[in-house]
Backbone as CSV, one residue per row, in Angstrom:
resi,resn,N_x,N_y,N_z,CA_x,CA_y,CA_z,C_x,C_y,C_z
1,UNK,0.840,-1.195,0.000,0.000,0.000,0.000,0.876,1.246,0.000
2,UNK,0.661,1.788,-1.168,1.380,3.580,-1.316,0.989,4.335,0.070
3,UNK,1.512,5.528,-0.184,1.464,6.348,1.032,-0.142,7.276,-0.008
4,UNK,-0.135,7.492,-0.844,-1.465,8.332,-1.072,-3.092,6.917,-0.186
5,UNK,-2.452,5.645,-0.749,-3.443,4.712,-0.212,-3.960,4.994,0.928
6,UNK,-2.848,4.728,1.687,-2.940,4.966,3.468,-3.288,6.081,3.802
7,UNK,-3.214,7.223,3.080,-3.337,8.342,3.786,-5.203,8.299,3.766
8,UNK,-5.990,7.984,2.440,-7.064,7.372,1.813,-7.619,6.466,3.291
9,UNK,-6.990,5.499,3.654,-7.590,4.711,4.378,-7.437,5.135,5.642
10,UNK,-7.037,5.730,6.496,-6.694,7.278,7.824,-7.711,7.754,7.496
11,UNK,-8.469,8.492,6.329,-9.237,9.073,6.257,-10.509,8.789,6.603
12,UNK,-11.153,7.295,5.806,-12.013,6.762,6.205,-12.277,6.566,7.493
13,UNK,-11.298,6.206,8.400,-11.224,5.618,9.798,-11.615,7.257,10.725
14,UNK,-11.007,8.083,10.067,-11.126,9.269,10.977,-12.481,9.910,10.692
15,UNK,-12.939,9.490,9.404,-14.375,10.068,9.355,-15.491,9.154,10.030
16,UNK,-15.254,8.136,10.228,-15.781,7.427,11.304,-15.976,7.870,13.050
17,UNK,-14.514,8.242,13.173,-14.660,8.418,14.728,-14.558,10.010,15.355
18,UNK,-14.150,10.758,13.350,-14.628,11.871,14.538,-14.968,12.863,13.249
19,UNK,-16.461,12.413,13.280,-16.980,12.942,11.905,-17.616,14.120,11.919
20,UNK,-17.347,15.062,13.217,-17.857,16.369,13.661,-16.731,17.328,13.650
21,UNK,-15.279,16.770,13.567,-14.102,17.495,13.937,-13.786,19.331,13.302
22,UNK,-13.836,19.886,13.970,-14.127,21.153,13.265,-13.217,22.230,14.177
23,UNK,-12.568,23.751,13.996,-11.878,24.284,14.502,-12.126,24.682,16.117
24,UNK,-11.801,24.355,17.426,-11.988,24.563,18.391,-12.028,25.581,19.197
25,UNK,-11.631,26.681,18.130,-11.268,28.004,18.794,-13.260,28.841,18.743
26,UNK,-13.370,29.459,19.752,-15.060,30.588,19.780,-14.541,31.336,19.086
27,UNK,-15.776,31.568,17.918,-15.365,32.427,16.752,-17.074,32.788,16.101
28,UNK,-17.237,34.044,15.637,-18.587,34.325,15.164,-18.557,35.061,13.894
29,UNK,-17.257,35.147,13.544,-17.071,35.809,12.109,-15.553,35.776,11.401
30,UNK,-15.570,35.766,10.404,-14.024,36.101,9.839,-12.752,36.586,10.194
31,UNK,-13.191,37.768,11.168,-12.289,38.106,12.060,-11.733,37.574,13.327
32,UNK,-13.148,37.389,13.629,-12.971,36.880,15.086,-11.568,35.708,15.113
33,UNK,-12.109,34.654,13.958,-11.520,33.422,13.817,-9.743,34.066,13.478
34,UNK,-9.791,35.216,12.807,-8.415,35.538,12.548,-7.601,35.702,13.979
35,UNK,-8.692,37.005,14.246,-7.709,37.393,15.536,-7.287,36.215,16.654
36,UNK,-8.280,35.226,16.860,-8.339,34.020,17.877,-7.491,32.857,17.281
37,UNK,-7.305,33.340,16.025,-5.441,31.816,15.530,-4.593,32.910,15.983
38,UNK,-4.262,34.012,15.297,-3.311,34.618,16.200,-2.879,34.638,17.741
39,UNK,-3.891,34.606,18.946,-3.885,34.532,20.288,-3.533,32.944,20.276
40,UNK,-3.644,32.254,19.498,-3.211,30.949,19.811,-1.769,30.364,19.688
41,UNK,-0.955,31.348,18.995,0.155,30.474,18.414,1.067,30.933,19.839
42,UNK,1.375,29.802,20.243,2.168,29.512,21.925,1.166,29.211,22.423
43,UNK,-0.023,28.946,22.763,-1.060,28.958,23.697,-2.108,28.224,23.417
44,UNK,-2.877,27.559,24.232,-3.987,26.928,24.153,-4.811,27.377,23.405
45,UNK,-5.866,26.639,22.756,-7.125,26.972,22.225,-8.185,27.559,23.336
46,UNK,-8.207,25.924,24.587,-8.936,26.645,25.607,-8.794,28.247,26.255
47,UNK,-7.439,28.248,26.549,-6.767,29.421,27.383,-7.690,30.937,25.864
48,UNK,-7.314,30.457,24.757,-7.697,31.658,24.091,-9.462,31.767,23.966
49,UNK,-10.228,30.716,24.320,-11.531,30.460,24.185,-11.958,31.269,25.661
50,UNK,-10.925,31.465,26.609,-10.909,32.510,27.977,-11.226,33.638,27.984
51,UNK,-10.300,34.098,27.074,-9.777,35.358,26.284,-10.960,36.444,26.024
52,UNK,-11.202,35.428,24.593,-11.858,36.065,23.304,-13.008,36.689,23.494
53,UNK,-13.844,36.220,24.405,-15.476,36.402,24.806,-15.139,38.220,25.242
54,UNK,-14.745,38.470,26.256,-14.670,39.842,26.541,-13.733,40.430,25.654
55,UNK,-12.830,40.152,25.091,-12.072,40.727,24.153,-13.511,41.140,22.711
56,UNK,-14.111,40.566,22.116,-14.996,40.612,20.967,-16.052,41.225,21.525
57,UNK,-16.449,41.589,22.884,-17.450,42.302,23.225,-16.963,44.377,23.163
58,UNK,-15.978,43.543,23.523,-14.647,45.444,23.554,-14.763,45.719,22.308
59,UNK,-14.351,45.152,21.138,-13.945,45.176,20.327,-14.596,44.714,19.144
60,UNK,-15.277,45.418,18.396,-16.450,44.587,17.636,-15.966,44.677,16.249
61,UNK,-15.127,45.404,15.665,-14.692,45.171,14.636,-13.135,45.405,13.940
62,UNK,-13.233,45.446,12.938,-11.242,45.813,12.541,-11.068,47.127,12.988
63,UNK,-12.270,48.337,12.637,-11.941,49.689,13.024,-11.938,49.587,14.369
64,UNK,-12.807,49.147,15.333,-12.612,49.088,16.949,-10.626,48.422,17.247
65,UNK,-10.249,47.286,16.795,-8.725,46.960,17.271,-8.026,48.021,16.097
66,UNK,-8.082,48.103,15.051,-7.363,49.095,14.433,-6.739,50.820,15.356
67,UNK,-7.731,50.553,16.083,-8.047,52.060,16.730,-7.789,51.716,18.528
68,UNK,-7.223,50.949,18.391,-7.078,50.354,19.828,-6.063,50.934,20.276
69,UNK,-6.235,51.343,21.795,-4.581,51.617,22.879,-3.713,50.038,22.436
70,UNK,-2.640,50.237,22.191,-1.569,49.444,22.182,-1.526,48.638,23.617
71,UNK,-1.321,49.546,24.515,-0.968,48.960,25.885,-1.935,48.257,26.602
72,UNK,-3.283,49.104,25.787,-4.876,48.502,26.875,-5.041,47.094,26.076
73,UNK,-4.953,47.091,24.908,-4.966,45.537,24.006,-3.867,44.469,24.555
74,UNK,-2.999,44.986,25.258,-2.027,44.391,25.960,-2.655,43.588,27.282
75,UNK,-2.894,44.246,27.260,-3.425,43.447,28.718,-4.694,42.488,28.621
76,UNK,-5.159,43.100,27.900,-6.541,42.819,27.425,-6.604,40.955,26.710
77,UNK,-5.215,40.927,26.491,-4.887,39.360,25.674,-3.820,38.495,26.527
78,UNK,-3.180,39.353,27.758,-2.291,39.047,28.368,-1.935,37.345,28.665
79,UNK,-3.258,36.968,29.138,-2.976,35.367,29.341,-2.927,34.977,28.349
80,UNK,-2.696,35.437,27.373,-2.608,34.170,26.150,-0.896,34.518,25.882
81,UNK,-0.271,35.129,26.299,1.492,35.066,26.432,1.806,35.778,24.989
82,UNK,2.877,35.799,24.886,3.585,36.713,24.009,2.785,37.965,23.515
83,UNK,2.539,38.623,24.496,0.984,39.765,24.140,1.665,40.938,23.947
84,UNK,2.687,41.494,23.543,3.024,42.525,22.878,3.007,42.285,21.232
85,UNK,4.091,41.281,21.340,4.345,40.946,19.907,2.527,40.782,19.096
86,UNK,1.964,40.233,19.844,0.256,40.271,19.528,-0.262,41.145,19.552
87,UNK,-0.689,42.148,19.966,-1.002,42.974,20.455,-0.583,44.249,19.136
88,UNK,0.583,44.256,18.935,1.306,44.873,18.079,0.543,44.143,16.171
89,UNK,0.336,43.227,16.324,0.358,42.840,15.024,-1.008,42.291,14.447
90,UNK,-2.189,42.541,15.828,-3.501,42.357,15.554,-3.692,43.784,15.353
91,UNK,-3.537,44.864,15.678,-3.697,46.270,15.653,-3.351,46.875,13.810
92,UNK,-1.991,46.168,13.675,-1.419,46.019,12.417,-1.948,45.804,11.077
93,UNK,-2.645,44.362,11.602,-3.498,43.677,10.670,-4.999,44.141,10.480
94,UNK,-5.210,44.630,11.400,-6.806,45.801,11.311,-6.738,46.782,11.024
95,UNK,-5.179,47.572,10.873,-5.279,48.881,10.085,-5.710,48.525,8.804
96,UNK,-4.742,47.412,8.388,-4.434,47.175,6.812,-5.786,46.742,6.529
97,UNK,-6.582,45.616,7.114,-7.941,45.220,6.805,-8.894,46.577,6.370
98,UNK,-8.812,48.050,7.241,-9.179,48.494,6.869,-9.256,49.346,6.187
99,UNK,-8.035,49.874,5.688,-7.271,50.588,4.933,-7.272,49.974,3.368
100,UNK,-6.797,48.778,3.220,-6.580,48.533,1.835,-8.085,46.776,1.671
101,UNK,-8.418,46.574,2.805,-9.408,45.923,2.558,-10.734,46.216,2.962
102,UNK,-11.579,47.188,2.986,-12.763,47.544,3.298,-13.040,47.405,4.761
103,UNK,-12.212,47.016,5.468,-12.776,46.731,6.803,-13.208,45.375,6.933
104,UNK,-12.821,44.203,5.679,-13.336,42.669,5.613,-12.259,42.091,5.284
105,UNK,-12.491,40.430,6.044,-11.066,39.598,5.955,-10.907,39.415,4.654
106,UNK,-9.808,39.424,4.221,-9.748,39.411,2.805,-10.072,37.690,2.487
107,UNK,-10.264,37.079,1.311,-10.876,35.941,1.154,-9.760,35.060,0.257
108,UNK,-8.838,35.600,0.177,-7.342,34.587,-0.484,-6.152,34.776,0.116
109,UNK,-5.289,33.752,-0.143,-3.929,33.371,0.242,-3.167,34.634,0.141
110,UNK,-2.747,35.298,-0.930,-2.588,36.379,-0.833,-2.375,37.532,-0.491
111,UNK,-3.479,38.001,-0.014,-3.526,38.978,0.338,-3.863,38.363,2.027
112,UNK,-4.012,37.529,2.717,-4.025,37.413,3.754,-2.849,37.343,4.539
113,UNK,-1.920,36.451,3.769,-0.317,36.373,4.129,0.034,38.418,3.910
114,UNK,-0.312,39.377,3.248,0.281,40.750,3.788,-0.094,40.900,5.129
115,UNK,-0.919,40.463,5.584,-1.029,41.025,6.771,-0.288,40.804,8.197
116,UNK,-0.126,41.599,8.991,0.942,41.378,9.735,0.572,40.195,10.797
117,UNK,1.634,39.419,10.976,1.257,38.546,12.428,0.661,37.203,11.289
118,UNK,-0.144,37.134,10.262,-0.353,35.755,9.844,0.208,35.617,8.765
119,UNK,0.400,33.951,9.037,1.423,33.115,8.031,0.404,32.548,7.189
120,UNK,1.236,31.335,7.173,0.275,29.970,6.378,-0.619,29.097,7.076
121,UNK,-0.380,29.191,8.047,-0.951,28.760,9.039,-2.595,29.454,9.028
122,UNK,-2.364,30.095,9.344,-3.687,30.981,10.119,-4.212,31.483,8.574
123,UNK,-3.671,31.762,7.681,-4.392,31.625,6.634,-5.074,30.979,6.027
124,UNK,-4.478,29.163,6.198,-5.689,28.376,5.547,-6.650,28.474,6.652
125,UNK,-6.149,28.054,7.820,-7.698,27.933,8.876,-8.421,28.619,8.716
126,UNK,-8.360,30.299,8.069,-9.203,31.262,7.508,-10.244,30.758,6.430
127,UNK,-9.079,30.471,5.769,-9.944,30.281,3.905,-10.882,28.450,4.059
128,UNK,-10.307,27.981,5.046,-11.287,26.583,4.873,-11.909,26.495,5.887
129,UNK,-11.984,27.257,6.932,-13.484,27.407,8.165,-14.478,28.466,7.284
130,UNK,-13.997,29.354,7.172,-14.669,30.335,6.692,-15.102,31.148,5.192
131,UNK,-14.243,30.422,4.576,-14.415,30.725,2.974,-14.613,29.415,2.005
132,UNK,-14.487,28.131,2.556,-14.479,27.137,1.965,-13.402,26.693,1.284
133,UNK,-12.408,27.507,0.898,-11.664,26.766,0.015,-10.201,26.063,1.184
134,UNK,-9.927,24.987,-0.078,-9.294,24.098,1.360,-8.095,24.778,1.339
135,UNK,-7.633,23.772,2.731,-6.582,24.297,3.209,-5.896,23.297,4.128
136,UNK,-4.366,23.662,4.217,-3.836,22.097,5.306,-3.286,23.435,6.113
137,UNK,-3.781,23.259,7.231,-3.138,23.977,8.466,-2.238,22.644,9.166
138,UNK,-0.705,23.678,9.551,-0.142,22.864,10.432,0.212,22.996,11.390
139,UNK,-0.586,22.597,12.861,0.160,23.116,14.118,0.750,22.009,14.289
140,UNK,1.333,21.933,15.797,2.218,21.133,16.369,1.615,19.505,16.277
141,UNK,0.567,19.137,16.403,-0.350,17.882,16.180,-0.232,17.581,14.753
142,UNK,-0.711,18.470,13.569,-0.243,17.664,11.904,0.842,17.460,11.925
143,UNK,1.979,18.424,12.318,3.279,18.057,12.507,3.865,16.372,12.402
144,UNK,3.804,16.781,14.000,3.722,15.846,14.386,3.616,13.904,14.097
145,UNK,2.135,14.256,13.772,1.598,13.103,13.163,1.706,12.991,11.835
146,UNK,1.856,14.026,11.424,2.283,13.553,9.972,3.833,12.727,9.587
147,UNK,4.600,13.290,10.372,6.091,12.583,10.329,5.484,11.009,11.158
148,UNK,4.862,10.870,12.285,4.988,9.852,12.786,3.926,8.673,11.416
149,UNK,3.155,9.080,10.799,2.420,8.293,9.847,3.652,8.145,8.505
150,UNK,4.200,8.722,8.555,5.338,8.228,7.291,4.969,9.624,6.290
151,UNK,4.005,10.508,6.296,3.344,11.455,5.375,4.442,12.422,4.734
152,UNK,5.347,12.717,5.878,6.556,13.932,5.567,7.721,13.095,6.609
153,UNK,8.951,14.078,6.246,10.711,13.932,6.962,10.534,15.397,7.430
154,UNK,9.811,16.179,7.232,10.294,17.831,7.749,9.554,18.472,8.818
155,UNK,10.347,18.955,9.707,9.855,19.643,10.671,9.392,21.438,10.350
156,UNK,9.420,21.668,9.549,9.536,22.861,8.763,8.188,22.935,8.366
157,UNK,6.864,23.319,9.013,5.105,24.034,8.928,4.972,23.545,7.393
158,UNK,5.696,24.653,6.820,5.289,24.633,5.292,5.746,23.868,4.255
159,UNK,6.638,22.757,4.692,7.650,21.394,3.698,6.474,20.625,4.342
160,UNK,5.620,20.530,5.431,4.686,19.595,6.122,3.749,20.119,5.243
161,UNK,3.230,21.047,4.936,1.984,21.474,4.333,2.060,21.186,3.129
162,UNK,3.427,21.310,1.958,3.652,21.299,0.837,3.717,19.543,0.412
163,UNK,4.293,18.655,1.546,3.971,17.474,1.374,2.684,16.770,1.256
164,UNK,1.848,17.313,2.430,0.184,16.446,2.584,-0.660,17.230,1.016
165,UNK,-0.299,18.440,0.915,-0.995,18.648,-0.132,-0.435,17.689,-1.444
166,UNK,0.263,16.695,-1.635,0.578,16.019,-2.339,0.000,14.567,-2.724
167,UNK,-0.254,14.560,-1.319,-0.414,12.936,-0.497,-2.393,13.119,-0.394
168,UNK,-3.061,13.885,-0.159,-4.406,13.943,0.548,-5.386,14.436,-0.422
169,UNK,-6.550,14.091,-0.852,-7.175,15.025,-2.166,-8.053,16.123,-1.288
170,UNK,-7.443,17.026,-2.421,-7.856,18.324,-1.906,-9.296,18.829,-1.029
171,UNK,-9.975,17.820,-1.550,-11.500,18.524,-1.262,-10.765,18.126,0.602
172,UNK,-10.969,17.103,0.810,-10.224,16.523,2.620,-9.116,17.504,3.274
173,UNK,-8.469,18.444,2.363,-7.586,18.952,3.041,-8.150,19.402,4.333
174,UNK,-9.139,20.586,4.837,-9.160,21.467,5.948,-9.962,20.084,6.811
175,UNK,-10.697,19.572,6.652,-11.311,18.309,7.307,-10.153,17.684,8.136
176,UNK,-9.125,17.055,7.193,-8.566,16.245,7.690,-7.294,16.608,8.808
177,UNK,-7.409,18.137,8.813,-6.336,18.348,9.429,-6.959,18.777,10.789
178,UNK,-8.154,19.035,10.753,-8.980,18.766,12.030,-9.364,17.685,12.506
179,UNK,-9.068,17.098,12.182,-9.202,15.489,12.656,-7.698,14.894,13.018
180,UNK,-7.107,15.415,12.618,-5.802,14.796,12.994,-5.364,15.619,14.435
181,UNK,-6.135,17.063,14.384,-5.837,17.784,15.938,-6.387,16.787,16.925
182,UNK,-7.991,16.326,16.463,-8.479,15.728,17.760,-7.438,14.685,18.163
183,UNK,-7.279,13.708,16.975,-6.346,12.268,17.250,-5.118,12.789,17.859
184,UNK,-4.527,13.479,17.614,-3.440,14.056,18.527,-3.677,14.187,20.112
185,UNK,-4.568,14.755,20.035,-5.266,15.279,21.892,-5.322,13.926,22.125
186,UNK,-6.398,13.078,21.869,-7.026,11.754,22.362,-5.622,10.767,22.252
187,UNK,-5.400,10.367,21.158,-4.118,8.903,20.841,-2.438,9.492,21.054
188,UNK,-2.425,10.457,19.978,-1.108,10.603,19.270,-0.418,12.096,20.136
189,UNK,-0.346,11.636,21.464,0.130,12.588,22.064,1.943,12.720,21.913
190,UNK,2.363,13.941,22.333,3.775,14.346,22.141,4.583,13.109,22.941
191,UNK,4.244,13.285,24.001,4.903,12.086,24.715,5.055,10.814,25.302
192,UNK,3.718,10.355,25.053,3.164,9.395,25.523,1.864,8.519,24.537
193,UNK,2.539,8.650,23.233,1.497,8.441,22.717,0.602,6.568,22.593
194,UNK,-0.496,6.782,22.824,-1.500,5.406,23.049,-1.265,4.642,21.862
195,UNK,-0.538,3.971,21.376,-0.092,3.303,20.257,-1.321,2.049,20.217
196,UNK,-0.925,1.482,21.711,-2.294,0.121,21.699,-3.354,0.040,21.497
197,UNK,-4.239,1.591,21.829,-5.436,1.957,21.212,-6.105,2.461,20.263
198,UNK,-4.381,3.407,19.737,-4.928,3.319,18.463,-5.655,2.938,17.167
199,UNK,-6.785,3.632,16.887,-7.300,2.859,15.685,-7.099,2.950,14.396
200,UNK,-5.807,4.028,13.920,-5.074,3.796,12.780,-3.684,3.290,12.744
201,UNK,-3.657,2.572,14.162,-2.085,2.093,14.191,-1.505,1.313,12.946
202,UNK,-2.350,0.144,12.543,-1.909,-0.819,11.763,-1.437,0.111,9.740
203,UNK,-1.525,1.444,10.087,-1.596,2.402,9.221,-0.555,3.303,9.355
204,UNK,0.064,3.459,10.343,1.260,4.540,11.052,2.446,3.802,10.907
205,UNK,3.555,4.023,9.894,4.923,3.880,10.248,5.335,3.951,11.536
206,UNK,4.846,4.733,12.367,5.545,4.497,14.139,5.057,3.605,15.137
207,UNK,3.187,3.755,14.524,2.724,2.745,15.550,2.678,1.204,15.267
208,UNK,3.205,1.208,14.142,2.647,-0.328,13.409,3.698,-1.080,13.837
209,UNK,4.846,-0.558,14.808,6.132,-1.119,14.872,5.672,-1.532,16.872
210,UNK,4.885,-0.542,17.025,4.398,-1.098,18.800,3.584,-1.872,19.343
């Protein structure tokens, strides 16, 4: 069995057991979902699901953080850690939203990567929660599991992203990479991962060996 096979048959198994899998972060619009991947990168989903609720009540749109105290947005995101560098580059990214994009998330790769503070990352989770078109987001869990399934050799976000988009058919991309977060949490943990319970072990280059 090829590696496009297996990746094919992971799929099936994961649409089985977790056929609801969808982005975990509280989010009620385009933005929201932007600004709340940004508060995430170092930090929990939960910890930013803390956050966000009074933050989006302050703050209702790009012109509200565009127009924000620097220092009061500081605090305002504080538990979610590295909150300057944030703070600095959500403010950034809501000038430009509203300056050269109407005050709306822009809806392609593109022009989402100008904006300050998001990568590739936080761009597809944009364009395939919220715009439909797919996308392979990679946090520390696709990572991860993608090297441990045989999928990629690179620790490098975007050699991981540039690989599965090779290996996975497109329509599955943003699906499947939410499904591979849950299996991460539940099985395929960093350090301890449940190999015996796994239910795509007999499918994993790492687990098929435990």
């Amino acid at each position: 069995m090829d590696v496009k096979q297996r990746a094919l048959e992971i799929i099936k198994i994961f649409d089985e057991i977790y056929p609801d899998a969808g982005c975990s972060l509280t989010y009620e619009d385009p933005l929201q979902l932007l600004i709340a991947t940004q508060l995430s990168a170092q930090c929990t989903d939960e910890r930013v699901n803390q956050v966000t609720p009074d933050l989006f009540r302050k703050y209702k749109n790009a012109h509200d953080f565009a127009n924000a105290d620097v220092r009061e947005l500081e605090q305002d995101i504080k538990p979610t850690g590295f909150f300057r560098n944030k703070a600095r580059n959500i403010i950034g990214c809501c000038r430009m939203i509203v300056e050269q994009f109407g005050g709306k998330v822009p809806d392609n790769m593109e022009d989402l990567l100008k904006l300050p503070g998001v990568g590739r990352k936080t761009a597809n989770l944009v364009l395939g929660d919220i715009f439909g078109v797919p996308g392979i987001v990679v946090d520390t869990h696709v990572g991860r599991l993608s090297r441990r399934m045989g999928f990629t050799r690179h620790d490098d976000p975007v050699k991981v992203e540039f690989d599965l988009m090779k290996i996975l058919p497109r329509e599955k991309w943003t699906r499947f990479c939410h499904q591979m977060i849950y299996h991460g949490r539940k099985y395929c943990k960093a350090r301890k991962p449940d190999c015996s319970a796994c239910p795509v072990k007999s499918l994993c280059d790492y687990g098929k060996d435990k």
